[in-house]
C-alpha positions in Angstrom: 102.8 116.1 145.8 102.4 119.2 148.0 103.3 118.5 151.8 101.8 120.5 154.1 103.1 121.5 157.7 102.2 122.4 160.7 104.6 124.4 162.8 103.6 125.0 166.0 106.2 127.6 168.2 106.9 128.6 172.0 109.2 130.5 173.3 110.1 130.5 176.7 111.6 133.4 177.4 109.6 136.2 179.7 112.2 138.2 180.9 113.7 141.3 178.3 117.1 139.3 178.4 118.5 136.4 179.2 122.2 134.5 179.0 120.1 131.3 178.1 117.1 130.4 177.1 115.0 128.0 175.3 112.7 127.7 172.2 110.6 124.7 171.3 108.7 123.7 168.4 106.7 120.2 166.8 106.5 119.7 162.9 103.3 118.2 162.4 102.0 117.2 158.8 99.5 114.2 158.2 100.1 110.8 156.9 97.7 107.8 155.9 98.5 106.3 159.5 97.7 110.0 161.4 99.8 112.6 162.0 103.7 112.5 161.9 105.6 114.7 164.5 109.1 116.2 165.1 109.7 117.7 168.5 112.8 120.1 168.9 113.7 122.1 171.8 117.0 124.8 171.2 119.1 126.2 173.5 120.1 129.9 172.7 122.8 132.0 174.3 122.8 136.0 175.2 119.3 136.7 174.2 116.4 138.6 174.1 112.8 137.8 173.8 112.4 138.6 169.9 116.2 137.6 169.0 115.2 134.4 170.6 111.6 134.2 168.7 113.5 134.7 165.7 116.3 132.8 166.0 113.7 129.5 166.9 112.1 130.2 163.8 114.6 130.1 161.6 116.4 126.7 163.5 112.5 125.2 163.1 111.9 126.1 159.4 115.5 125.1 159.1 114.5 121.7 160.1 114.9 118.6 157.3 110.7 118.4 157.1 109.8 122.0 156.8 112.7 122.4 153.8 111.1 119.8 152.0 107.4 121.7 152.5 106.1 124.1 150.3 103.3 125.3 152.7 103.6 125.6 156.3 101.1 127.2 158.5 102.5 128.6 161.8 100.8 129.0 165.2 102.4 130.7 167.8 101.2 133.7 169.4 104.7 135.8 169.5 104.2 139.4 169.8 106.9 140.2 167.3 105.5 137.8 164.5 102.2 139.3 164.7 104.2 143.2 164.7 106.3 141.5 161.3 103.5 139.6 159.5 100.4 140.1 160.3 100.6 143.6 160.7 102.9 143.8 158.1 105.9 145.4 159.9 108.1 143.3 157.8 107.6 144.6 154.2 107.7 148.2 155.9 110.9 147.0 157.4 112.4 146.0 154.4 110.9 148.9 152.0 112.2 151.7 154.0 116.1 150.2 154.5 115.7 148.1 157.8 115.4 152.0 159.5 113.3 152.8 162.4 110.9 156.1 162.4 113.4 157.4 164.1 116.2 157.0 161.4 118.0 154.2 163.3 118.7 150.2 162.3 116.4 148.1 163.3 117.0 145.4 166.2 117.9 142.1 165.0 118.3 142.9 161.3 120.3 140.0 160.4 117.7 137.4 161.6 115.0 139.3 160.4 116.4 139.2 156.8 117.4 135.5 157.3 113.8 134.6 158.2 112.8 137.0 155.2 114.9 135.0 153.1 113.6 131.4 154.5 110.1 132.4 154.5 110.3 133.1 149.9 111.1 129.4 149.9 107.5 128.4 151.2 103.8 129.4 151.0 104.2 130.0 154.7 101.0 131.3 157.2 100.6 132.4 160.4 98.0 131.7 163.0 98.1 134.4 166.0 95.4 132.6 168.3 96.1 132.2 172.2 95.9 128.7 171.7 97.0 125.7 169.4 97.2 122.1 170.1 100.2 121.8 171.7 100.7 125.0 173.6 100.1 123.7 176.9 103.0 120.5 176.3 105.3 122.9 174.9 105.3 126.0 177.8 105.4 122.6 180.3 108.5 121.1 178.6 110.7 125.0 178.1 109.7 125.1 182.0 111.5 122.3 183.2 114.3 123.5 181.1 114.2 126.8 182.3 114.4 125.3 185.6 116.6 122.5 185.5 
């Protein structure tokens, strides 16, 4: 039987770079008794906004419930997932070397073709609305670790 999940991603991280900063994401999929959830927060070290988006994906999809998932739906509203996916930055990416128009390598390369190499293992979508269920929790919880 096919489990479905629901991964819903923040990150919080505003500023270009940062020496730390934190990612949070729930697991949701549904069982007879309602949904089931796993809540993870991540601390990550020397980053920017999209290494950090990146890396938070890969630690979420990395996660014991999304490996055991063949289809995951994703919600986040990331700027660089909607660039890589839905605008499909990615394939370009990968099809012309992991070069930039301007003939240099592209940021982040190594995550990017880590998440590439996660993301074959699953029937994986992505929703880009402003919104999901548990945006508002989320940006409240990375806040008072941003802050603590």
């Amino acid at each position: 039987m096919a489990i479905h999940i629901n991964l819903y991603f923040e990150n919080g991280l505003t500023a270009p770079k940062a020496k730390k900063a934190y990612v949070g994401y729930i697991l949701e999929y549904a069982t007879d008794k309602g949904p089931a959830t796993a809540t993870k927060f991540e601390e990550l070290h020397d980053v920017t906004i999209e290494s950090a988006a990146v890396q938070g994906l890969i630690k979420a999809l990395e996660h014991k419930w999304a490996t055991k998932s063949d289809q995951i739906t994703v919600y986040t509203t990331e700027k660089c997932f909607v660039e890589a996916f839905q605008l499909g930055h990615l394939e370009r990416w990968i099809r012309e070397g992991w070069k930039t128009s301007r003939g240099t390598e592209r940021k982040n390369r190594d995550l990017w073709e880590a998440l590439s190499r996660i993301l074959t293992k699953h029937e994986a979508d992505f929703n880009f609305s402003k919104d999901h269920s548990y945006k508002k929790w989320l940006l409240k919880e990375l806040n008072k670790r941003k802050t603590a």
